[in-house]
Backbone as JSON Lines, residues from 0, in Angstrom:
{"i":0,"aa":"X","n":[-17.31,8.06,-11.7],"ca":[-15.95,7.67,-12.07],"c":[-15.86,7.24,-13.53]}
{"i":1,"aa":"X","n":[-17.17,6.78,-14.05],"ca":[-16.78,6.27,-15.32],"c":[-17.37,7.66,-16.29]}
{"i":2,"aa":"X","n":[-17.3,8.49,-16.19],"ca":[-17.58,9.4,-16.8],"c":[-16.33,10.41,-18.06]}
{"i":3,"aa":"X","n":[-16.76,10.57,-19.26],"ca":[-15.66,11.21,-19.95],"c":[-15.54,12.14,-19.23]}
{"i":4,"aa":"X","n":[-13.45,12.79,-19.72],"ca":[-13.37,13.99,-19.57],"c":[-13.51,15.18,-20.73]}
{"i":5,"aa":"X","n":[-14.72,15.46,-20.56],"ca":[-15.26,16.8,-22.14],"c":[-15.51,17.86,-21.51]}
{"i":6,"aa":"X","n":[-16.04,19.06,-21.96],"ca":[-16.61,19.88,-21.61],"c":[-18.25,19.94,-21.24]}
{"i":7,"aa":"X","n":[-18.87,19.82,-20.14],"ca":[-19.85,20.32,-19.78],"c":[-20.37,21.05,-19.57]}
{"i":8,"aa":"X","n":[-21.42,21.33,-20.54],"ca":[-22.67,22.53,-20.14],"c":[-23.05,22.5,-18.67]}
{"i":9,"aa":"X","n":[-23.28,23.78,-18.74],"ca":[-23.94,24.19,-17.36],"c":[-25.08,26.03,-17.53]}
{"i":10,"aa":"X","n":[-26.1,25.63,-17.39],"ca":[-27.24,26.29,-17.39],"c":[-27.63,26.77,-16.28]}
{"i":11,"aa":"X","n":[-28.43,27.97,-15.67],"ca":[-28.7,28.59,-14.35],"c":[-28.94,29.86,-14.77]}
{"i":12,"aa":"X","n":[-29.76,30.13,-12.99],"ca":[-30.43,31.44,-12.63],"c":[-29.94,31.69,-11.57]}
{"i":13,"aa":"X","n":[-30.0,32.98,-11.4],"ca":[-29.28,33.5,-10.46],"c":[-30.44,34.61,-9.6]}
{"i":14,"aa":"X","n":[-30.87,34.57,-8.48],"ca":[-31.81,35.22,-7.35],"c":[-31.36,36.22,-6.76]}
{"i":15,"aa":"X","n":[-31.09,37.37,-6.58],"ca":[-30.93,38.46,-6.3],"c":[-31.66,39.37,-5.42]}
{"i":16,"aa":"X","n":[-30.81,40.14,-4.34],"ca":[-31.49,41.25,-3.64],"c":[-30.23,42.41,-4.45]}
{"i":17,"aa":"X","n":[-30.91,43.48,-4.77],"ca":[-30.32,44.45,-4.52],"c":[-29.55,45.32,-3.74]}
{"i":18,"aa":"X","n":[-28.74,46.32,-3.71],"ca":[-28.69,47.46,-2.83],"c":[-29.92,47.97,-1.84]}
{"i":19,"aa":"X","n":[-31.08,48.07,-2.36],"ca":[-32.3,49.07,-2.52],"c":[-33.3,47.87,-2.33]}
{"i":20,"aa":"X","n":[-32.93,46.7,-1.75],"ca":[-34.09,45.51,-1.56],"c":[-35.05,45.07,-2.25]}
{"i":21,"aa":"X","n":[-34.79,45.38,-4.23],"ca":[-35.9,44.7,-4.6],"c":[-34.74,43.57,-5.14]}
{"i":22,"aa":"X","n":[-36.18,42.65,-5.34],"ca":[-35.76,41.1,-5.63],"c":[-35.67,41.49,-7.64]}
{"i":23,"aa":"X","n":[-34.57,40.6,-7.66],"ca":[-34.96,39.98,-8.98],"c":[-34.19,38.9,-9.33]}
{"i":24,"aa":"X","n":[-34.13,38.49,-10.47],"ca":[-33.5,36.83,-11.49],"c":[-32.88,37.4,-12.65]}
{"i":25,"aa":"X","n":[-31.53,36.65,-12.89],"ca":[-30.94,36.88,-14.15],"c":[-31.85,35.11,-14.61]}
{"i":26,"aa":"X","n":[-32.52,34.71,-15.82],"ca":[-32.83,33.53,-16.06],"c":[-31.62,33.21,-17.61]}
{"i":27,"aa":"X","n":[-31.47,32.24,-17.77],"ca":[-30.64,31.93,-19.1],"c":[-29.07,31.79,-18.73]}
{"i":28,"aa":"X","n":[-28.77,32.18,-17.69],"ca":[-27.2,32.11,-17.77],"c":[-26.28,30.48,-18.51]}
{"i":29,"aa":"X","n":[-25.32,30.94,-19.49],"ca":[-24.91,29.65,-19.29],"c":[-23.58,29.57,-19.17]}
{"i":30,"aa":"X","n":[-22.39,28.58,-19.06],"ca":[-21.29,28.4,-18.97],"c":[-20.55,26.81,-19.54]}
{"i":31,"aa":"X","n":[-19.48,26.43,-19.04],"ca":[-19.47,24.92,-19.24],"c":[-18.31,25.16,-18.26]}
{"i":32,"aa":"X","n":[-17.94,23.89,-17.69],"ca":[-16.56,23.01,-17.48],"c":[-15.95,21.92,-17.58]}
{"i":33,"aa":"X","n":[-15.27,21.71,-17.88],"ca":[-14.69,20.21,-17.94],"c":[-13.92,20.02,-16.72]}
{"i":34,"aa":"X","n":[-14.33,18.69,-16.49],"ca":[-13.76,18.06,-14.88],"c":[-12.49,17.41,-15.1]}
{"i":35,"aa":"X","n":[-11.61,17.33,-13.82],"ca":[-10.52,16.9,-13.71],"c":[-10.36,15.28,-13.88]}
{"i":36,"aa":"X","n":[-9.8,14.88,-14.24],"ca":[-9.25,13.75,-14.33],"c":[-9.81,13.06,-12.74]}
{"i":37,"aa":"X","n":[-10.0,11.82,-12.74],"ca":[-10.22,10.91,-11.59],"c":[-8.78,11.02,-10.75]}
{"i":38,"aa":"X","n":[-8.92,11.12,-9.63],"ca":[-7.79,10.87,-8.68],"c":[-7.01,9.49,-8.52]}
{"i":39,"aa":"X","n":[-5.62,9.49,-8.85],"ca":[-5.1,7.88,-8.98],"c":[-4.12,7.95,-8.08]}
{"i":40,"aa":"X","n":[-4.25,6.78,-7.3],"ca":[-2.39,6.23,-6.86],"c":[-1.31,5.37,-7.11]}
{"i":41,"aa":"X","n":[-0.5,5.09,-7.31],"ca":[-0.07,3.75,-8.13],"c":[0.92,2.88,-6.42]}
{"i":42,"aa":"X","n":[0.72,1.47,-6.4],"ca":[1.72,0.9,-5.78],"c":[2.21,0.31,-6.36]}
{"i":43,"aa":"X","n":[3.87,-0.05,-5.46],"ca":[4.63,-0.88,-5.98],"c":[5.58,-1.8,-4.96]}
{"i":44,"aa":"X","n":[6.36,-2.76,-5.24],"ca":[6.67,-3.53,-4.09],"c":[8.36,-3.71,-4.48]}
{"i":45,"aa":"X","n":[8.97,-3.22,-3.54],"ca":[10.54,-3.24,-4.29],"c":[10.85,-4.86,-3.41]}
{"i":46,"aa":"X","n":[10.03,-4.64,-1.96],"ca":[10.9,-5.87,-1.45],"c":[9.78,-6.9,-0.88]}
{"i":47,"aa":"X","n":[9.79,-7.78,-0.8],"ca":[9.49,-8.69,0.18],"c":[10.71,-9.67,0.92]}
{"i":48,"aa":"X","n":[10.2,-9.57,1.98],"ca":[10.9,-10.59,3.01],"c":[9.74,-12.1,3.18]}
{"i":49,"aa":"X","n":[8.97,-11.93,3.45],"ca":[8.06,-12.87,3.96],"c":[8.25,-14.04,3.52]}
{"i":50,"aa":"X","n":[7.97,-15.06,4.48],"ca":[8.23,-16.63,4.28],"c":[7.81,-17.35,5.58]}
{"i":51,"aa":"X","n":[6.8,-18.44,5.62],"ca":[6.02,-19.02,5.9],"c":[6.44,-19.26,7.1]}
{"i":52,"aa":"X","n":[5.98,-18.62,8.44],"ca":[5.94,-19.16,9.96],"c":[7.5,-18.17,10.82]}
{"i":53,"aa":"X","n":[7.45,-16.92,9.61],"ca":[8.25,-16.02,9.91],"c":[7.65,-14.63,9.71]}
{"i":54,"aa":"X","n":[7.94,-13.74,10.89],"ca":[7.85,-12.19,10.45],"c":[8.79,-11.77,9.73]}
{"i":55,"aa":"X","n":[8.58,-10.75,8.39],"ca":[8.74,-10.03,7.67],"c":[8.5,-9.14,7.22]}
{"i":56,"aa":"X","n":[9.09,-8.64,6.26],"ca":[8.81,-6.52,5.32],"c":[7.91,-7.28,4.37]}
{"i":57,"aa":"X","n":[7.47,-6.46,4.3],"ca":[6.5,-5.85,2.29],"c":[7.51,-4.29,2.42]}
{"i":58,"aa":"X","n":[8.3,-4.27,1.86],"ca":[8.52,-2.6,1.24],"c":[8.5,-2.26,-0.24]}
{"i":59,"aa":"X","n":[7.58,-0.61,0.33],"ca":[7.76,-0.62,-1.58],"c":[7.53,1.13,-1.2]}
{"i":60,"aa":"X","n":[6.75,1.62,-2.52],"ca":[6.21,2.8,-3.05],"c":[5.49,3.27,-3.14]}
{"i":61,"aa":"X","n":[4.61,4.39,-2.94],"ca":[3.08,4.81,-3.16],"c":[3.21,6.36,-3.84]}
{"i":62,"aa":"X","n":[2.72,6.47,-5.04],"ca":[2.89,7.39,-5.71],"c":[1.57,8.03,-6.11]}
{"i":63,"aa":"X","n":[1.76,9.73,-5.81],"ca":[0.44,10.18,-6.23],"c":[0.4,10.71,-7.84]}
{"i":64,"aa":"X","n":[-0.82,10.01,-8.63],"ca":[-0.69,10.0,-10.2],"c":[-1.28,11.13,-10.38]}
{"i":65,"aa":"X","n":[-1.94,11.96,-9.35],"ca":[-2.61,13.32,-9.38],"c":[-4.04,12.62,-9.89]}
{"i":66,"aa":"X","n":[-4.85,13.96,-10.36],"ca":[-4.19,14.9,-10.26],"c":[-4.02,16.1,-9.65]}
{"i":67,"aa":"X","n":[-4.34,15.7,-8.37],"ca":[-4.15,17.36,-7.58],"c":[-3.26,16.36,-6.08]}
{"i":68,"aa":"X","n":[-2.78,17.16,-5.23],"ca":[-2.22,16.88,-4.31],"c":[-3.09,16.51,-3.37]}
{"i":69,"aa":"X","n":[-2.63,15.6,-2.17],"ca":[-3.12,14.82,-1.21],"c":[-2.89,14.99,0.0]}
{"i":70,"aa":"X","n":[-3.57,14.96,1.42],"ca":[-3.23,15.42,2.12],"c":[-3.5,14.09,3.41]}
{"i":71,"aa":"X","n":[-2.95,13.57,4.54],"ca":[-3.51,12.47,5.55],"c":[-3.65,11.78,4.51]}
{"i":72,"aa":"X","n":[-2.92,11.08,3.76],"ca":[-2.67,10.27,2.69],"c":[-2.36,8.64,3.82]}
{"i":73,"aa":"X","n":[-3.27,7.64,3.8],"ca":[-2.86,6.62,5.04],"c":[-3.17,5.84,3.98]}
{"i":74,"aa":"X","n":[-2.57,4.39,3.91],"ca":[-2.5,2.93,2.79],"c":[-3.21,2.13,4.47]}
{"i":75,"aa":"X","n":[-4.01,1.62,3.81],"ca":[-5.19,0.49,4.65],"c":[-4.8,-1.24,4.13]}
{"i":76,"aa":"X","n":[-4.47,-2.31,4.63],"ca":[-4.31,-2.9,4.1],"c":[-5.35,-4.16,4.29]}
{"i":77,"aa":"X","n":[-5.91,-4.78,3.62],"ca":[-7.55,-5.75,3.17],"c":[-6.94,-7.25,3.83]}
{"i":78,"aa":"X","n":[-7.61,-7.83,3.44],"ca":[-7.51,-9.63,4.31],"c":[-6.98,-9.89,3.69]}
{"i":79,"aa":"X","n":[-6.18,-11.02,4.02],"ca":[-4.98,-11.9,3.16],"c":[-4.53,-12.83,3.87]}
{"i":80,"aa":"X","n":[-3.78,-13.95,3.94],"ca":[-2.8,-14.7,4.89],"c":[-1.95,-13.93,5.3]}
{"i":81,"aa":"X","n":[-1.3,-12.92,4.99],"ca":[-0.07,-12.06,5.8],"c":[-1.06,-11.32,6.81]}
{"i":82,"aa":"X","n":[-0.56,-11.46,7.85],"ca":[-0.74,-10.77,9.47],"c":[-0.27,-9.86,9.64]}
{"i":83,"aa":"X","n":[-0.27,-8.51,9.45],"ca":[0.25,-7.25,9.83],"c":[0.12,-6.87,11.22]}
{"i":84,"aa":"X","n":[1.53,-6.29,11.46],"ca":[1.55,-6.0,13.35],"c":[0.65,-4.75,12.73]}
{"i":85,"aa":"X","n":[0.68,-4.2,12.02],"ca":[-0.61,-2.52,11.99],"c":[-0.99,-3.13,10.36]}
{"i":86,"aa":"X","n":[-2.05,-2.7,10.52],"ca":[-2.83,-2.63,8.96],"c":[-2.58,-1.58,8.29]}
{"i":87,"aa":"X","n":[-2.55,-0.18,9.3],"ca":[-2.19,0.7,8.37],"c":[-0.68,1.43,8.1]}
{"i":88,"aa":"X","n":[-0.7,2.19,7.33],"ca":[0.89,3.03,7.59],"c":[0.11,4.5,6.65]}
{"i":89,"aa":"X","n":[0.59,5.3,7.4],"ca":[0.21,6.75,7.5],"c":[1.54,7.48,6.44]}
{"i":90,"aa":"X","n":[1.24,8.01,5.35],"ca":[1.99,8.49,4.55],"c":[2.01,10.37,4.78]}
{"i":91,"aa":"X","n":[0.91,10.82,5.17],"ca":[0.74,12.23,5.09],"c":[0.48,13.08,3.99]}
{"i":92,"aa":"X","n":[1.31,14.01,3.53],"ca":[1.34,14.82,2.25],"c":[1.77,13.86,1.59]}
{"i":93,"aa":"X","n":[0.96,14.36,0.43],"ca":[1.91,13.76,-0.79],"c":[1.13,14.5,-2.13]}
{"i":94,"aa":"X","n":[2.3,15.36,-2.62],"ca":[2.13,16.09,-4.38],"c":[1.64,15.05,-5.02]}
{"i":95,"aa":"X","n":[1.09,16.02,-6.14],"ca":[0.83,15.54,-7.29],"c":[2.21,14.69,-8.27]}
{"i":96,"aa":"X","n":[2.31,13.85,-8.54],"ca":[3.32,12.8,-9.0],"c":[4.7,13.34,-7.53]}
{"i":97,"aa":"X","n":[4.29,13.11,-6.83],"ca":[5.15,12.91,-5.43],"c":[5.09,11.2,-5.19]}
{"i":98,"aa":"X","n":[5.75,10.88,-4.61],"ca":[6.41,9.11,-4.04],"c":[6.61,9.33,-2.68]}
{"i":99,"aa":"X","n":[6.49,8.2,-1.92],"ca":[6.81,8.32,-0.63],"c":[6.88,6.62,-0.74]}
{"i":100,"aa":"X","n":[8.0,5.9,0.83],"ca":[8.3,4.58,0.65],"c":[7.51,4.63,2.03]}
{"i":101,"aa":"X","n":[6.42,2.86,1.74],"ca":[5.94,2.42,3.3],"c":[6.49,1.3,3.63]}
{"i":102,"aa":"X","n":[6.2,0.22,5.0],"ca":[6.49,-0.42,5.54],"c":[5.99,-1.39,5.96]}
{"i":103,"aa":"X","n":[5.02,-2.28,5.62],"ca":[4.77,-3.34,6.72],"c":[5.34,-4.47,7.16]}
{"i":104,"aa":"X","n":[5.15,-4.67,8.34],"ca":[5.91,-5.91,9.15],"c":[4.62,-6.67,9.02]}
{"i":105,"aa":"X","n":[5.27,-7.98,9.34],"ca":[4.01,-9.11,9.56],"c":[4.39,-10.47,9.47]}
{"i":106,"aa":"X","n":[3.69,-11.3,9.18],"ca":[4.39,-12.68,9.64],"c":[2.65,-13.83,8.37]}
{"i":107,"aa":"X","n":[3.88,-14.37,7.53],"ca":[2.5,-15.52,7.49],"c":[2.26,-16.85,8.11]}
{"i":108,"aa":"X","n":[1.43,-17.03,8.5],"ca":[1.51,-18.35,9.57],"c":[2.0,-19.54,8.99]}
{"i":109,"aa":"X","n":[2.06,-20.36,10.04],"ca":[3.32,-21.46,9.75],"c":[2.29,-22.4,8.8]}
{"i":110,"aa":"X","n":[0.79,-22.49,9.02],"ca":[-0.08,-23.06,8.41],"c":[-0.32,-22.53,7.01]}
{"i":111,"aa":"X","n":[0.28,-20.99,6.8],"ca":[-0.15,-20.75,5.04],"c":[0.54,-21.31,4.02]}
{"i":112,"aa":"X","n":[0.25,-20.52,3.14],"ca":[1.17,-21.33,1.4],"c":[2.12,-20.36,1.03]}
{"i":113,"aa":"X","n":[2.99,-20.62,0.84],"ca":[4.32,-20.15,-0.01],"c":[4.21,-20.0,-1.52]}
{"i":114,"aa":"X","n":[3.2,-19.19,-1.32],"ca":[2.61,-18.52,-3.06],"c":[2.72,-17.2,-2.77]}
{"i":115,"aa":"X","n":[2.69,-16.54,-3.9],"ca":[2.74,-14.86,-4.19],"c":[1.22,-15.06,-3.48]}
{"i":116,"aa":"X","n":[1.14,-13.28,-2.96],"ca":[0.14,-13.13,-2.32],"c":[-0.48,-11.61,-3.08]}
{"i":117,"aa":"X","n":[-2.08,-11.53,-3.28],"ca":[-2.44,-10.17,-3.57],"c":[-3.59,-9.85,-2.47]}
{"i":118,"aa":"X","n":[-2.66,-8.53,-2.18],"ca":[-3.73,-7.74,-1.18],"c":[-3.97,-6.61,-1.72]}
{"i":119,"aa":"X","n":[-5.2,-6.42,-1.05],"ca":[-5.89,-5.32,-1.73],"c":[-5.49,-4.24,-0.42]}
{"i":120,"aa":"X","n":[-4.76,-3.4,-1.23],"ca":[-4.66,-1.51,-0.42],"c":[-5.66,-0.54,-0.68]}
{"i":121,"aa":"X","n":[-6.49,0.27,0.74],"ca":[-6.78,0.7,0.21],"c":[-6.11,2.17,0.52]}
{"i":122,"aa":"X","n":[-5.92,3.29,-0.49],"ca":[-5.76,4.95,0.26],"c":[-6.44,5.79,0.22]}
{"i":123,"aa":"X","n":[-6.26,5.92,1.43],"ca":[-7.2,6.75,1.93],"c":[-6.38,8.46,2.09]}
{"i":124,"aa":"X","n":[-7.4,9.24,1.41],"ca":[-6.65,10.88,1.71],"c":[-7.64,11.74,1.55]}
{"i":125,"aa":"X","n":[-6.99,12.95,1.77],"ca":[-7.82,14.22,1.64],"c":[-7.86,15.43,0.82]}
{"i":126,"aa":"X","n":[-8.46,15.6,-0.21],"ca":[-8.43,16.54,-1.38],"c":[-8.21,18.06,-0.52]}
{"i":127,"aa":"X","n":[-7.71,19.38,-1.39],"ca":[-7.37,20.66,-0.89],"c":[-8.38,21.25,-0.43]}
{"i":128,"aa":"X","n":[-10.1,20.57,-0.28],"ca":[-10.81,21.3,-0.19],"c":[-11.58,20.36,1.3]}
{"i":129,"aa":"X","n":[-10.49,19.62,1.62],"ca":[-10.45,18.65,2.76],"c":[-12.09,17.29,2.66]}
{"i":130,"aa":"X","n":[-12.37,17.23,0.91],"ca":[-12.87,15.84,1.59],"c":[-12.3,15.19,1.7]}
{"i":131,"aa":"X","n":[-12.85,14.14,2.21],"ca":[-12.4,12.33,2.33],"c":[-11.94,11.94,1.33]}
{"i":132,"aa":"X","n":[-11.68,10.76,0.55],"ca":[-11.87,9.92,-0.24],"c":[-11.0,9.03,-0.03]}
{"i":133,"aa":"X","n":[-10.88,7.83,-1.23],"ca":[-10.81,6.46,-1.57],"c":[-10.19,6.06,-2.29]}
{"i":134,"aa":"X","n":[-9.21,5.46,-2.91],"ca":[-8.57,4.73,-3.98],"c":[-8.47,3.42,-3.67]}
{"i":135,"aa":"X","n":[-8.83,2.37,-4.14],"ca":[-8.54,0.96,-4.35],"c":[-7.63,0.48,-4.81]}
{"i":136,"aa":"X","n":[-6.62,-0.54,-4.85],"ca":[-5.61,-1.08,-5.32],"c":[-5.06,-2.4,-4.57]}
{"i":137,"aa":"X","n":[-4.07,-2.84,-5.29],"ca":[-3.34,-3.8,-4.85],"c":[-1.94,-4.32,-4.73]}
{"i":138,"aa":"X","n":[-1.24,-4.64,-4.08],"ca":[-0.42,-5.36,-4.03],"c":[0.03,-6.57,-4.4]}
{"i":139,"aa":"X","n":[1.33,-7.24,-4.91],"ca":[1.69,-8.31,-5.2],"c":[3.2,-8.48,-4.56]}
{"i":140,"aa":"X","n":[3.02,-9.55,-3.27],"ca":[4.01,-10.1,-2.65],"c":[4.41,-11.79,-2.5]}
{"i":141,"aa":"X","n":[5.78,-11.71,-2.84],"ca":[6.35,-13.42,-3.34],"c":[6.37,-13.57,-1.51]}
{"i":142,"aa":"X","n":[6.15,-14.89,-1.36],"ca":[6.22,-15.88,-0.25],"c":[7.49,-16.69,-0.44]}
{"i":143,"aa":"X","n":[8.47,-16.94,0.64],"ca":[9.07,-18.16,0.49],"c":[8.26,-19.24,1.54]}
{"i":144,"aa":"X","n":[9.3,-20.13,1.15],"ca":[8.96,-21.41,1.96],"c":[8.99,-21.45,2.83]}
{"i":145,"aa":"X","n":[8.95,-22.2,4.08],"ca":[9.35,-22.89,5.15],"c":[10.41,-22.86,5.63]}
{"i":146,"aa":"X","n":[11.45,-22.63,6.57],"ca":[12.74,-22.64,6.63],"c":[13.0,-23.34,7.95]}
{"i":147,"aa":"X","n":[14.04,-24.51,7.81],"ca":[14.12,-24.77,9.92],"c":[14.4,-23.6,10.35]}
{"i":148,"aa":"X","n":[14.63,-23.47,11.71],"ca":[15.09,-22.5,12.36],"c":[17.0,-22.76,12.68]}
{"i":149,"aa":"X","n":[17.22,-24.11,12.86],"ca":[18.61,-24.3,13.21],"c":[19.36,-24.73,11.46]}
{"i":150,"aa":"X","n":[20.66,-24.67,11.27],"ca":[20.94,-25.84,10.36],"c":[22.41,-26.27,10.84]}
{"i":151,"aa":"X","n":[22.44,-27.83,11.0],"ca":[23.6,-28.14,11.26],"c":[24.59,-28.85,10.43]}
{"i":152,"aa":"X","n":[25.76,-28.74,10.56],"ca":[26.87,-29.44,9.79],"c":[28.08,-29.6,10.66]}
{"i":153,"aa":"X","n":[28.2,-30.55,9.88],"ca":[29.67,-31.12,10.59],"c":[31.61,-30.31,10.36]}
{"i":154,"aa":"X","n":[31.98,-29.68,11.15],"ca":[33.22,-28.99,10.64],"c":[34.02,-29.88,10.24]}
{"i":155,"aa":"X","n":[34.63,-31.06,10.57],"ca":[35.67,-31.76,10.36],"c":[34.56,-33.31,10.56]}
{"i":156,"aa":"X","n":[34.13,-34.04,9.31],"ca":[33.11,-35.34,9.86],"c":[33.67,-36.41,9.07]}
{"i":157,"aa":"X","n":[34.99,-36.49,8.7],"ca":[35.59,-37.77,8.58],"c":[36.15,-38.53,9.65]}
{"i":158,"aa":"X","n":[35.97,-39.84,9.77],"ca":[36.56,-40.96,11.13],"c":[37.1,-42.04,10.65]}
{"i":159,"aa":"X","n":[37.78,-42.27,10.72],"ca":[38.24,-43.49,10.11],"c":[37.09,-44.68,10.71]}
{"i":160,"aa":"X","n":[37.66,-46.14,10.36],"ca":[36.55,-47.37,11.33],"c":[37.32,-47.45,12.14]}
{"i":161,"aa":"X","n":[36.76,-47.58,13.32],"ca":[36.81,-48.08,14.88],"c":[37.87,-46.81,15.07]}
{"i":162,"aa":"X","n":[37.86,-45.68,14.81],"ca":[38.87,-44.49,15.75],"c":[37.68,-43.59,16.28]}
{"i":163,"aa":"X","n":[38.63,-43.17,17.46],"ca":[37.63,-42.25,17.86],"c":[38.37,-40.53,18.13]}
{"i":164,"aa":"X","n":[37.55,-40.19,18.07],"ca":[37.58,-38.55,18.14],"c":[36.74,-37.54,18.94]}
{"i":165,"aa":"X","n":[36.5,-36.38,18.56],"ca":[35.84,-35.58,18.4],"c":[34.72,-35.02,17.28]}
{"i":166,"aa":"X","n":[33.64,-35.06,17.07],"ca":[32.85,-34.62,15.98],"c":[32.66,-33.37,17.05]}
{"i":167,"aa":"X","n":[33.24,-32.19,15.77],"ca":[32.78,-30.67,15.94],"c":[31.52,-30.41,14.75]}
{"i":168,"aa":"X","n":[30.64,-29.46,15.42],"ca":[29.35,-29.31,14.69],"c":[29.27,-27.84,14.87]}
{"i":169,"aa":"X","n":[28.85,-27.22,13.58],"ca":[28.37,-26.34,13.97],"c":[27.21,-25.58,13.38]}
{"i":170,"aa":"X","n":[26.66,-25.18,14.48],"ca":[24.97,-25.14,14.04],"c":[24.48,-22.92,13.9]}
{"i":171,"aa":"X","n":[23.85,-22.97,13.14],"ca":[23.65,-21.3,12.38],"c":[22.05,-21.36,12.56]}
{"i":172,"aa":"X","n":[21.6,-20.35,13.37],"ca":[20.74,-19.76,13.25],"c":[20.38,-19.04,11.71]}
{"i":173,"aa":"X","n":[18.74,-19.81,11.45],"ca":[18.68,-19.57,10.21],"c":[17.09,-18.36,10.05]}
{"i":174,"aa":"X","n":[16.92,-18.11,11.32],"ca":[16.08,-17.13,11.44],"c":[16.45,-15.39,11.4]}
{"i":175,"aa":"X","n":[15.69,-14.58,11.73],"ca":[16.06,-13.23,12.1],"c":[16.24,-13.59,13.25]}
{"i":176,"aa":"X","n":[15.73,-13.92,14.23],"ca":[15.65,-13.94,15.66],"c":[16.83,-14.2,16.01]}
{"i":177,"aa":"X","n":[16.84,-14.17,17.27],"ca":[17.97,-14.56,18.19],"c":[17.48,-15.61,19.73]}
């Protein structure tokens, strides 16, 4: 990987049968090539939801920087305080400077910190000539705080002294849930 991109020599012999079954060698051949660029992906995070002792999104972007196209293209996601209901999300194809948007759900526990969080992604895909491989990267997702779940207030909470009434309240679900 840490290698320039130049032109490389390349030297060889070549072993031979004939038509007519005798053996022989071309010796001296030479050529060069220069290799492709390292394979890159870039992420990005348009959204976070997440906030402390709640499930939430990470949504964002995964873009292929080439340079050749990708194939079973899947984002793996590394240890962190965020809890993913799946670790992974399966992207599929994806061109050379092609984008595709992923998804994870998850929840950070009621015990973590309400700090930006970096996780490490990894993607995983398959070159046109169907190997494997690897890209490393990361993510950066904001945390909120803590939130109650109820919040209450008073609709009408003036009383005069010594009158009595009614106190109306009314209380808002401050979660997703129901």
């Amino acid at each position: 990987s840490g290698a320039s991109i130049r032109n490389v020599p390349l030297t060889g012999r070549v072993r031979y049968t004939d038509s007519d079954g005798v053996r022989g060698a071309q010796e001296g051949l030479s050529t060069g090539f220069e290799p492709a660029s390292e394979q890159e992906f870039s992420l990005s995070v348009e959204e976070s939801t997440l906030r402390v002792g709640e499930t939430g999104d990470i949504r964002g972007t995964v873009t292929n920087d080439g340079p050749i196209d990708a194939s079973g293209v899947v984002l793996a996601l590394g240890e962190s305080q965020f809890q993913p209901r799946s670790a992974t999300y399966s992207v599929g194809e994806l061109a050379a400077g092609e984008s595709a948007a992923f998804r994870f759900r998850g929840m950070i526990p009621s015990e973590g910190d309400a700090v930006p969080q970096r996780i490490g992604v990894e993607t995983r895909y398959r070159t046109p000539g169907d190997d494997e491989r690897t890209d490393a990267g990361s993510i950066h997702v904001a945390v909120a705080d803590r939130r109650d779940a109820l919040a209450v207030s008073a609709v009408e909470p003036s009383f005069a002294a010594g009158e009595s009434g009614v106190l109306e309240l009314e209380i808002t679900n401050r979660r997703d849930v129901e």
